[in-house]
Structure formats: structure tokens, C-alpha cells
C-alpha positions in Angstrom: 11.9 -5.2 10.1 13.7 -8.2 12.0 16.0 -9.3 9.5 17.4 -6.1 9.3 18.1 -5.5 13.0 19.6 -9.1 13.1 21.7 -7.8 10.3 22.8 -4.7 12.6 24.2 -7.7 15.5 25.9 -9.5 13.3 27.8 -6.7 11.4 28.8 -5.4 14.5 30.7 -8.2 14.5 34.5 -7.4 14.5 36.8 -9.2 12.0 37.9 -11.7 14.5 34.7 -13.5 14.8 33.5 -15.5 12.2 29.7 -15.0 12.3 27.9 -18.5 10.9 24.1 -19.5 10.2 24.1 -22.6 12.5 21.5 -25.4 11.8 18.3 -25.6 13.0 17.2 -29.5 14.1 13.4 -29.7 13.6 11.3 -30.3 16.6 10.2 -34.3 15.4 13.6 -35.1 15.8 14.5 -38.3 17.9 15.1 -38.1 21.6 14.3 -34.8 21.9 15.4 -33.2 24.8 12.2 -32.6 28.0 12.6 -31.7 31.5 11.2 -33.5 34.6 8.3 -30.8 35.9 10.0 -28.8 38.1 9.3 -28.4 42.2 10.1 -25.6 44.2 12.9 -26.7 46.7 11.4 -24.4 49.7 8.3 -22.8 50.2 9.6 -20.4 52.8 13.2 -19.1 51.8 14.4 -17.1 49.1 15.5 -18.7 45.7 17.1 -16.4 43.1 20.5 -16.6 41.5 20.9 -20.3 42.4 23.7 -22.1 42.0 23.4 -26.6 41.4 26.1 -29.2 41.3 25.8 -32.8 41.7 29.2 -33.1 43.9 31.0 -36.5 42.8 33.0 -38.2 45.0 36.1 -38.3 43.0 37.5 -41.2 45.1 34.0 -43.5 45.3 32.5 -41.5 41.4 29.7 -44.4 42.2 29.1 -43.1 45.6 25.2 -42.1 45.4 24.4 -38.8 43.8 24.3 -36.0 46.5 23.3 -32.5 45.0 23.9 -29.2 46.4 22.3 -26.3 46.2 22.6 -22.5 46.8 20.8 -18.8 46.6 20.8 -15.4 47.5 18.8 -14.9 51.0 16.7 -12.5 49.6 18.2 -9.5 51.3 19.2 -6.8 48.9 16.2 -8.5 46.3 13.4 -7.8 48.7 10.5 -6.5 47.3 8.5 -3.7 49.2 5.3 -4.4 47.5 5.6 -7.7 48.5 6.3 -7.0 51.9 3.2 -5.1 51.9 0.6 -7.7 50.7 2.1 -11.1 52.2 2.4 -11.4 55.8 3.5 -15.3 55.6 6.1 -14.4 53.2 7.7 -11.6 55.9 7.6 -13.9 58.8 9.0 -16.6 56.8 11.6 -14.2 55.8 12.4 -12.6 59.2 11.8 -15.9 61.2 14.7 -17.9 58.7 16.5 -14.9 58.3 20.4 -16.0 59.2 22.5 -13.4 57.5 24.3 -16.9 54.9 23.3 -17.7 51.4 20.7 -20.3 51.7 22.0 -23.6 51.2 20.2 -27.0 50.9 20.9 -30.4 49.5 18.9 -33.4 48.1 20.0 -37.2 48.2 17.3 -38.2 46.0 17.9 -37.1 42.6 16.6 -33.6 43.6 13.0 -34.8 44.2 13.5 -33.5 47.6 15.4 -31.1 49.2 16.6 -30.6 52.9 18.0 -27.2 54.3 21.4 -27.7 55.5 21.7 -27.4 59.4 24.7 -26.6 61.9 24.4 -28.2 64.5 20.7 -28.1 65.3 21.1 -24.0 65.1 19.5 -23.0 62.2 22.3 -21.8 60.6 23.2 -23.7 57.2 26.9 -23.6 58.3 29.4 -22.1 61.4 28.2 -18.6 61.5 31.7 -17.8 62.5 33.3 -19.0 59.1 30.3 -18.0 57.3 28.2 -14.6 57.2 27.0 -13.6 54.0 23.5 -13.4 52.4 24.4 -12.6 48.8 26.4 -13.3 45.8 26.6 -16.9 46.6 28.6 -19.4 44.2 29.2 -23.1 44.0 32.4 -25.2 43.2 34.4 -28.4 44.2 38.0 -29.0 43.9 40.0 -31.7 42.6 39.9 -33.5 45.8 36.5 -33.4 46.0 35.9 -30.5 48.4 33.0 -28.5 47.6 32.6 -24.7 47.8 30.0 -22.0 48.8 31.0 -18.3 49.0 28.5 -15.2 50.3 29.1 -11.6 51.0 27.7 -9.4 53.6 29.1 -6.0 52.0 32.3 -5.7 53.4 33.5 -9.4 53.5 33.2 -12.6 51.3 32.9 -15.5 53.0 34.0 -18.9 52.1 33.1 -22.3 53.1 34.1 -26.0 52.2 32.6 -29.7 52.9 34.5 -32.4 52.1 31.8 -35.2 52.8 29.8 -33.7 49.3 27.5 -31.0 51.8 26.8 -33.3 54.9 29.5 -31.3 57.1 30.7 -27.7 56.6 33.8 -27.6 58.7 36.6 -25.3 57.1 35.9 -22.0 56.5 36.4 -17.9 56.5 34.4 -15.5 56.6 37.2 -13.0 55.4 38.6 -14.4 52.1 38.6 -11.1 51.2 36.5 -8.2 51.1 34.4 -6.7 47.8 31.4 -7.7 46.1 30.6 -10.6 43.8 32.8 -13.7 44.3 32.6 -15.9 41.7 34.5 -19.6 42.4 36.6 -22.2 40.5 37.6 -25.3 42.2 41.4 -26.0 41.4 43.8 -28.7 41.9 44.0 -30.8 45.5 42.6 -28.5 48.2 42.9 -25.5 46.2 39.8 -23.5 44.7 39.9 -19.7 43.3 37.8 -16.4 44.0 37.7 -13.7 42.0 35.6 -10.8 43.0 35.7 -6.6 43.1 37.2 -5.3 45.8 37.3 -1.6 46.8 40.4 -1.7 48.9 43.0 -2.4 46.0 44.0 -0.5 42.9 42.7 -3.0 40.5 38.8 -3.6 41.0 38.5 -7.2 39.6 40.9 -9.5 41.4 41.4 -13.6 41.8 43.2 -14.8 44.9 43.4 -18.4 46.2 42.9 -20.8 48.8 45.3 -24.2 48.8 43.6 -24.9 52.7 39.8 -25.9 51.7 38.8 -22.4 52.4 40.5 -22.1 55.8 42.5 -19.0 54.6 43.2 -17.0 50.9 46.1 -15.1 49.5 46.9 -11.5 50.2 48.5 -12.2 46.7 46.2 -11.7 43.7 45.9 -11.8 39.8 44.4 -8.9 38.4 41.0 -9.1 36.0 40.6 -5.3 34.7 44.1 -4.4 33.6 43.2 -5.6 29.9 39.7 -5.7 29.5 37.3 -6.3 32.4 35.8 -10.0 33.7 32.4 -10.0 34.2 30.9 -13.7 35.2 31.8 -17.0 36.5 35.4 -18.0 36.3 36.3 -21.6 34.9 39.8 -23.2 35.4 41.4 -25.5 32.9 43.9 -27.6 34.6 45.2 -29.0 31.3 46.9 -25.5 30.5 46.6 -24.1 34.4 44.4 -21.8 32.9 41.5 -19.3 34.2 38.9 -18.0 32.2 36.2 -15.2 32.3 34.2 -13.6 30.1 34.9 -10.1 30.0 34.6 -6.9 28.0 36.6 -4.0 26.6 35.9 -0.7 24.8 32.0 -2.2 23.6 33.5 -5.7 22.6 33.2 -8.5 24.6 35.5 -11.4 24.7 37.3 -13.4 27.3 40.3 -12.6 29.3 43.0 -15.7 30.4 45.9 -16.2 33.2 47.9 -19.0 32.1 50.3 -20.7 35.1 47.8 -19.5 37.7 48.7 -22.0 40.3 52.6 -21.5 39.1 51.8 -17.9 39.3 50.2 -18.5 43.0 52.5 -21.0 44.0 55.5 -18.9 43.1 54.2 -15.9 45.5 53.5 -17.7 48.7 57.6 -19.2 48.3 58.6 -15.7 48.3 56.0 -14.2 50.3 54.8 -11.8 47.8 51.5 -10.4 48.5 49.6 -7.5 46.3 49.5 -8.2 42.2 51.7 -11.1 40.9 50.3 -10.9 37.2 47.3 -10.1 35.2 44.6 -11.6 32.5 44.8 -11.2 28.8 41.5 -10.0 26.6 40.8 -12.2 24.2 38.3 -9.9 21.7 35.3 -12.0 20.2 33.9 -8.4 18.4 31.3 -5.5 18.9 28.6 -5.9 20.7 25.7 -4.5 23.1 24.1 -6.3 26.3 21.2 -6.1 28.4 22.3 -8.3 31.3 24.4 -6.5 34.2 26.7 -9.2 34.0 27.3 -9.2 30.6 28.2 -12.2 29.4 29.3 -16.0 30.5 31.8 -18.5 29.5 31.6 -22.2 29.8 35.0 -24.5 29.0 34.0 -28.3 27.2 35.5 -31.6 27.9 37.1 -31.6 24.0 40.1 -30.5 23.3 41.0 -29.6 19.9 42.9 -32.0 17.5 44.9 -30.0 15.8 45.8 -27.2 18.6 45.4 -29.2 21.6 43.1 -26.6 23.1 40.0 -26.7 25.1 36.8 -25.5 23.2 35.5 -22.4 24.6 32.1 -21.0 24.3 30.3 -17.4 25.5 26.9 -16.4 25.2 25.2 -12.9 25.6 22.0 -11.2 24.9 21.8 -7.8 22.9 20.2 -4.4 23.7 17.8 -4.0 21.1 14.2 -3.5 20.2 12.8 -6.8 19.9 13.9 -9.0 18.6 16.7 -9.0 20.1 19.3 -12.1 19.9 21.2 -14.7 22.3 24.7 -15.3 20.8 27.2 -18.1 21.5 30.9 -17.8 20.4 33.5 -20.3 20.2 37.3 -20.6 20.2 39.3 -23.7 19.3 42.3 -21.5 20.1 42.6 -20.2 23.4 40.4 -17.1 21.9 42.4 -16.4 19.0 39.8 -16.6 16.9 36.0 -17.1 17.3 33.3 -18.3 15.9 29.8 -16.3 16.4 26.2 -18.2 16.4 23.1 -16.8 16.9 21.1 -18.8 19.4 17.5 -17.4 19.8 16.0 -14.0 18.0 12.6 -14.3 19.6 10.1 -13.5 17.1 8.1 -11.0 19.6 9.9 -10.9 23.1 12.9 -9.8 24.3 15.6 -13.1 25.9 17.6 -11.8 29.0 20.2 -13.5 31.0 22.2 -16.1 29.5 24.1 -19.3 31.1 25.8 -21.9 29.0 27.1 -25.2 30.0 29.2 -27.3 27.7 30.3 -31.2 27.4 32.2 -33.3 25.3 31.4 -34.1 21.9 30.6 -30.7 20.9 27.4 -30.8 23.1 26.7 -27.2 24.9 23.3 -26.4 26.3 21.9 -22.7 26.7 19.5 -21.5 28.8 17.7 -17.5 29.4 14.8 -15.7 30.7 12.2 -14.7 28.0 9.9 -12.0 27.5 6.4 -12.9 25.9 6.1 -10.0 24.8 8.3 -7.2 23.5 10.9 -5.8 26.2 12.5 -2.4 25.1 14.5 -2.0 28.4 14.0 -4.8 31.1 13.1 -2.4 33.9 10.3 -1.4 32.2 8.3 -3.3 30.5 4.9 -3.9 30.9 3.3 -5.5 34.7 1.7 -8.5 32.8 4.6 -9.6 30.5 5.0 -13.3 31.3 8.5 -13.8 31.6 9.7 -17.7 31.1 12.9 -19.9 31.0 14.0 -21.1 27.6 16.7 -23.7 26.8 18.4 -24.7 23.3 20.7 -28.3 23.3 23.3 -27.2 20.6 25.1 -30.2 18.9 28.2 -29.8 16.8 28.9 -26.7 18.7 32.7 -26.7 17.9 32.1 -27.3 14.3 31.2 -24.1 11.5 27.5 -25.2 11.5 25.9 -25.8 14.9 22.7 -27.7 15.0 20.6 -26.2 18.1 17.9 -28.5 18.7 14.2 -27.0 19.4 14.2 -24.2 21.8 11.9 -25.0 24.9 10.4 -24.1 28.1 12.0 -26.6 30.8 9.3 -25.5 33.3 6.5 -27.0 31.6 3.3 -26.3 32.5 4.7 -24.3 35.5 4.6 -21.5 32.9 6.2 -18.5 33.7 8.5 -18.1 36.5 8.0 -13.6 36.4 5.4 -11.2 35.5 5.9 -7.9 34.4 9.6 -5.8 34.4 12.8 -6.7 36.5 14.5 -3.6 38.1 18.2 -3.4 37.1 19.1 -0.5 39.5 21.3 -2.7 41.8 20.6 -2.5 45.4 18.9 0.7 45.0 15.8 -1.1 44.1 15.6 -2.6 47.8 15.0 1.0 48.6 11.9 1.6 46.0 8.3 0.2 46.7 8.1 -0.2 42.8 11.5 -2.2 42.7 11.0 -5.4 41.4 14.8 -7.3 42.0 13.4 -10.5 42.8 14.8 -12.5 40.7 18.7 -11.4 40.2 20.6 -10.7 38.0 21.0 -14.2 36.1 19.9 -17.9 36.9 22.6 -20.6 36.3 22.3 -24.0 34.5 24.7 -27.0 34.9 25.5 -31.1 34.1 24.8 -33.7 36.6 27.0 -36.7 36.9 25.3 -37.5 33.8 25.9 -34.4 31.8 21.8 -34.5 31.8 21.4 -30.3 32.5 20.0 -29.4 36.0 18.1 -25.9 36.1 18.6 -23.3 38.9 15.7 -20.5 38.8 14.1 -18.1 40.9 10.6 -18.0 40.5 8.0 -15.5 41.4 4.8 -16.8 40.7 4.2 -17.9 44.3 1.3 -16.4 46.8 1.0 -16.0 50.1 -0.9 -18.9 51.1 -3.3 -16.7 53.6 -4.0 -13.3 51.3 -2.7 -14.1 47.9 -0.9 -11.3 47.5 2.5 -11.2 46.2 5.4 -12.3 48.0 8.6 -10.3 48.9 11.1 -12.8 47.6 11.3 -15.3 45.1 11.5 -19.2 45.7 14.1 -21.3 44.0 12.9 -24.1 41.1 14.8 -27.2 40.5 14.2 -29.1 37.4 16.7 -31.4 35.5 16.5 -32.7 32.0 15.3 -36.3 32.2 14.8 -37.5 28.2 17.1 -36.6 25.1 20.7 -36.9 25.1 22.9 -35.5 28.0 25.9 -33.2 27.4 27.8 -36.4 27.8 25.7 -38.5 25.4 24.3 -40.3 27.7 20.4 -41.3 28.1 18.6 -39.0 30.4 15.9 -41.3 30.3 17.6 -43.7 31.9 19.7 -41.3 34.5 16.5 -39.8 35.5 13.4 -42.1 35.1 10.3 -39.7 35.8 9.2 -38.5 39.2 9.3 -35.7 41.5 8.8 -35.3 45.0 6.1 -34.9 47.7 4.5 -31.3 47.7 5.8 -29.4 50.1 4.0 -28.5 53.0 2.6 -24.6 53.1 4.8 -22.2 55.0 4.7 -21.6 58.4 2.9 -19.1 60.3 4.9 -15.6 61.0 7.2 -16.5 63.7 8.5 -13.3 64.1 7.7 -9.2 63.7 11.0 -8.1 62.9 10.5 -6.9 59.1 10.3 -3.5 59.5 13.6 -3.7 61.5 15.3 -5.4 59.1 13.7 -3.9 55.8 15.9 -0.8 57.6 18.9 -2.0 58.2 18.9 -3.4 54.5 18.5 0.0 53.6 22.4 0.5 54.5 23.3 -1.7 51.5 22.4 1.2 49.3 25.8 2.6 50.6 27.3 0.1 48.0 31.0 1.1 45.9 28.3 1.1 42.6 25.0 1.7 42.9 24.7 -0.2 39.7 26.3 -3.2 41.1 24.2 -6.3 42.0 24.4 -7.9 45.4 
């Protein structure tokens, strides 16, 4: 009964996607692609829906790699059950709790990693430019700047460092309000946030900063006048173009601004503030989605021949009985047309969450969470369904035919980085002792200097060290492919000769009592604009 399900996705498929059997490389092939085992890059703080860049230095590119790294602080993800059987893991949580995104970076090809550190405060940057424990995002700029963002409900903060995450010293904590910011670093100084905001008409906006993230626009581009954006944002500065994923009417797609800095630049001369344009939905075809955030998009390094465009690729996963399917589309066109792969269709579980990450060459990688087992809905599956990271390098991806290499587990013999169901309520599940939200709502992939793919995953699978029982947040997992070919072609043998880092030591003792105080004042964050948003 697979095939014919299969069948369903794929007819579902409007006209404008052509849908293609890509090819399958075997798994003896040549340089196959393996992951350096993967460390957990702090025992004590919270980990899920992590964000990794290796920030270049784009006047001194040789300068030594410095990566950065950022998560959720575990807030609005807490798990009650947890908090019940794991003493450690509440003191560690109220005892670091600072009210930022958690922020950390390694200068050792992420063998280690160090908690950022203002001043000697605990805080991972200026509380008073940055207060925000969700959402977070990372990006750098064409001048090298590099950006976090976090929300705290009724604000989004954002932050910039222009010495690649030793200083933090320009920042907001009022870019604007709403709820998730995604970022895309732009030209100079200049980066873009897009987020939804409850105190405009439109309810997916971008505005923009040109001051490192000292101030942003009261002028914005609206993102839900022709179809609606629903992931990370990428900027092409070839065309001046911003992309998005997006849906519209039970298709998804991608919607585009062309002449966004024009469009940007053109409203601070005149001092226009409010709308000063809107996206364009670009329809890929039908299709269903078990993710909150529906789909992602990912702009290569190549640029086609013939049109002079930049490939674009978007992946989802369906809602379906198992199996259910990861697709990838492209465009050669600035989404005129598309071409429609399927990725995965696990032959018993059910894949979840997408990211995609593309190159040059027509190299894109794709990574998602994976059932074991069959998942009908994600919420509710059954309490011992392994859940693991899986990950496909796709070659030729801007040709008819892909070929997507073996799909793996990056994690190794880590195994699995979730038991059991994932609840999908939003922030409502902070309220429910059943609620499991501890990992987010996605986990995010990217290159390295190198184009070798570095992994960003919560992980579950931790105890507390003292009862065993399960702990209230997750902890964040770094991993980075280290053999096969890189999304750049390069060797990430040679980028990333095997290794990792000392263990880290066991968590600290609970410093402080203060859970129950602040398991309640969480419980305000069910006053949210959607109660099926994620925070």
C-alpha cells in the first residue's frame, strides 16, 4: 500500500511542478559522506531549535574558524514531567536562567564550546540590548557583522558582534515587537528581520536595520498579502532579492521582494514608515505538511546559465499515514517553474521537520527528524518511538535527475536524539504535565567555511546525573560532517580530521529553588496572539 500513497503526493502536484524520479547513489559509493560523533555543547542549558554558522571574517577569510552558536532557553519548551523527576536539571535551569537565547561559541573546530559572557555577568550579551529567551536566529552581514535575535513575547530583540562572537556591543531589544524573527544578513551593516507582529494590519512583516542592530525601520515589506512566509528568510544580493518559503490556499511555494534594499533605502529618504511594498507567491503545487513551520528554502551559489538566476530549493514533509515523504523542489527561474523530488518515504516511520542547505555545483544537503516507527500525527505517537536525525547529500540537484546519496544518521552511535511523541500545541504544552515540546519545532543544518554541513539538534536523551529521571529541557548536539565531499566540493576529510572534545564535566548542583516561581510566570506565555504558534 506505499506506492499508492506516494502516488496520492505526487499527483497532488499542481501543473507547475514538474515531479521527477531522482537517482538513488548506492551506499559503496566513493567518499561517502560520515559525521564526526557528535558532543553535546552544554550539559546544563537548554539546546533545541539551534542555530550554527562558522562566521568568516570577510576581510582576513583565513582568520581562524570561530563558530557561533544559538538556542531557545528552554522557557516556553519546558517539560513538567521533567521538572518533576530531575532536580539537577531545574536548578541548572533556574540557576542559568537569564531571560536571552543561549549563545555559545567554539574556536576549535566545535570540539569545544564556551558560553558567551558579558562582562563577567552571566549574561551572554548587554541585557539592556538583549532580552529574549525564544525564537532565536543567526546571520552575518556583508561586512562581517554577525546576528542573534530573541523574543520575550512582546519584543524581538536584536544583537550584533563584529569581532565573529567575541564582543556583543550594538544592539536592541525593541527591533520590533511579534513573534518569530527569522534573520538575513544584507549588504554593509545591514541585516533583515522578518517576523509576526500583532500591532500592524499585515501579520508577517520584514523591516531592516543599516546600523548593526542598533535601530530597525518603522517601514516594512509585507509577507501575507500574496500567500503567507513561513521559515527562514535568505537574501540574494545578485538580484536584491528576499526569499521565503511560504504557502497559499493548500500549495506551498515561495514568495519574493525584489529591490528590497532599493525598496528600504527609498523609505528612510522620504521618511515613509508603515508598508512600502509586498512579496510575490511563487506556487510550487498542492500539498499537505506536518511541521508547524511548514516548509524551508535554501538559495545555492549557482546561478543558472541560461536565465542568470539563482537555483532555489524547498523541502517539506507530508501529512500522511506512513510512509509519508520529504520533498525538495527547485527553480532555475526565480520560481516560475519547479521541479519536485522526493527525498525520503521511510519505509515504516514517519520523517518530520526539514532544513535544506545548498552549495554550488548543484550540491544541497537535507536533513529531518525520523520516526522508527510509524507516526500518524506527531503529538501522538507512541512513548517509545525512537525518534532520530537523518541526512541525504543530493548531487545534481539543479539537474532533471538528482542523485541523493545514502540517507544516514549523522549522530552515530548517539542513536536517537527523542523518545516517544512531540507536542505540537504551541506554548500551550508548557501548561500540560503530558506536553512534551522539548525539542521545537525544527532543528537547522548549515555549511562551514568549507561547505562541509554542521548539525544543530536538540537532544533529549539526557538524565539527571543524580535520579535518572528525565530532564525538563533538552541539550543542544553539534556534529559536523568530517569525510565525503562538502557542499563546496571540497574534502571534509581534510577540513575536519577526526576528533572531538573533552567530556564535559556533570552539571552543577541546584544553585537555586526558584522553579516553581518561574514554571508560573511561564505560564503567562499561554496568553500568546495564536495558541498554535511556536515560541
Amino acid at each position: 500500500m506505499r506506492a499508492p500513497r506516494l502516488a496520492v503526493v505526487v499527483a497532488l502536484l499542481t501543473a507547475t511542478a514538474t515531479v521527477t524520479t531522482p537517482l538513488v547513489a548506492g551506499a559503496a559509493d566513493s567518499g561517502a559522506t560520515a559525521f564526526r560523533e557528535p558532543i553535546y555543547v552544554d550539559n546544563q542549558l537548554a539546546g533545541s531549535e539551534g542555530f550554527v554558522i562558522d562566521a568568516v571574517d570577510p576581510h582576513d577569510p583565513d582568520a581562524p574558524s570561530r563558530l557561533i552558536y544559538a538556542t531557545h532557553e528552554g522557557t516556553t519548551l519546558f517539560y513538567r514531567t521533567g521538572g518533576s523527576q530531575s532536580p539537577t536539571g531545574d536548578g541548572d535551569f533556574a540557576s542559568t536562567y537569564r531571560n536571552q537565547v543561549n549563545l555559545w561559541t567554539s574556536g576549535d573546530d566545535g570540539k569545544s564550546w564556551q558560553r558567551a559572557n558579558f562582562n563577567g555577568t552571566g549574561f551572554f550579551t548587554n541585557p539592556a540590548q538583549n532580552s529574549g529567551f525564544s525564537d532565536p536566529d543567526i546571520a552575518q552581514d556583508g561586512d562581517g557583522n554577525v546576528y542573534i535575535t530573541g523574543i520575550n513575547l512582546v519584543n524581538d530583540s536584536l544583537v550584533s558582534s563584529p569581532d565573529r562572537g567575541a564582543t556583543w556591543p550594538t544592539g536592541t531589544v525593541q527591533c520590533h515587537e511579534g513573534d518569530r524573527p527569522w534573520l538575513a544578513g544584507g549588504p554593509g551593516r545591514s541585516v533583515f528581520l522578518a517576523d509576526n507582529p500583532s500591532a500592524t494590519d499585515s501579520g508577517h512583516i520584514v523591516v531592516r536595520s543599516t546600523d548593526a542592530g542598533a535601530t530597525c525601520s518603522s517601514a516594512y515589506l509585507d509577507r501575507e498579502a500574496d500567500g503567507v512566509g513561513y521559515g527562514k528568510i535568505v537574501y540574494d544580493p545578485d538580484t536584491d532579492t528576499l526569499w521565503e518559503a511560504a504557502t497559499k490556499g493548500g500549495q506551498v511555494g515561495a514568495i519574493s521582494f525584489t529591490g528590497a534594499m532599493k525598496a528600504f533605502d527609498d523609505a528612510a529618504k522620504a521618511g515613509t514608515t508603515g508598508a512600502i511594498g509586498s512579496f510575490t507567491f511563487h506556487p510550487i503545487g498542492a500539498a499537505t505538511f506536518n511541521t508547524f513551520w511548514k516548509a524551508q528554502i535554501a538559495a545555492s551559489d549557482d546561478l543558472d546559465p541560461v536565465t542568470g538566476k539563482r537555483d532555489l530549493y524547498v523541502v517539506w514533509t507530508t501529512q500522511q499515514n506512513a510512509p509519508n515523504a520529504v520533498l525538495m523542489a527547485m527553480s532555475r527561474d526565480d520560481g516560475t517553474t519547479w521541479t519536485t523530488s522526493i527525498i525520503r518515504a521511510p519505509e515504516t516511520g514517519t520523517a518530520y521537520a526539514p532544513w535544506v542547505a545548498a552549495g554550488s555545483g548543484g550540491r544541497v544537503a537535507v536533513s529531518w527528524y525520523e520516526f522508527a516507527n510509524p507516526a500518524t500525527t506527531i503529538s501522538s505517537t507512541d512513548a517509545d518511538n525512537p525518534m532520530y536525525v537523518k541526512f541525504a547529500m543530493i548531487r545534481h540537484a539543479n539537474r532533471p535527475q538528482p542523485m541523493i546519496g545514502p540517507v544516514i544518521d549523522p549522530m552515530g552511535s548517539h542513536g536517537p536524539v527523542h523518545l516517544g511523541p512531540i507536542c505540537t500545541s504551541g506554548t500551550t504544552c508548557v501548561a500540560s504535565p503530558t506536553g512534551d515540546r522539548r525539542l521545537g519545532e525544527f532543528f537547522t543544518i548549515a555549511p562551514d567555511r568549507s561547505g562541509c554541513v554542521m548539525i544543530a539538534t536538540g537532544d533529549t536523551m539526557m538524565a539527571d546525573p543524580a535520579t535518572g529521571g528525565t530532564l525538563p529541557t533538552a541539550r543542544g548536539l553539534y556534529t559536523v560532517q568530517d569525510a565525503g565531499e562538502s557542499l563546496t566540493g571540497q574534502d571534509c576529510a581534510a577540513a575536519h580530521p577526526d576528533g572531538v572534545g573533552p567530556a564535559l564535566p556533570e552539571s552543577s548542583a541546584p544553585a537555586l529553588a526558584a522553579v516553581v516561581a518561574l514554571l508560573v510566570a511561564t505560564a503567562v506565555v499561554v496568553r500568546r496572539r495564536r495558541a498554535t504558534a511556536g515560541a
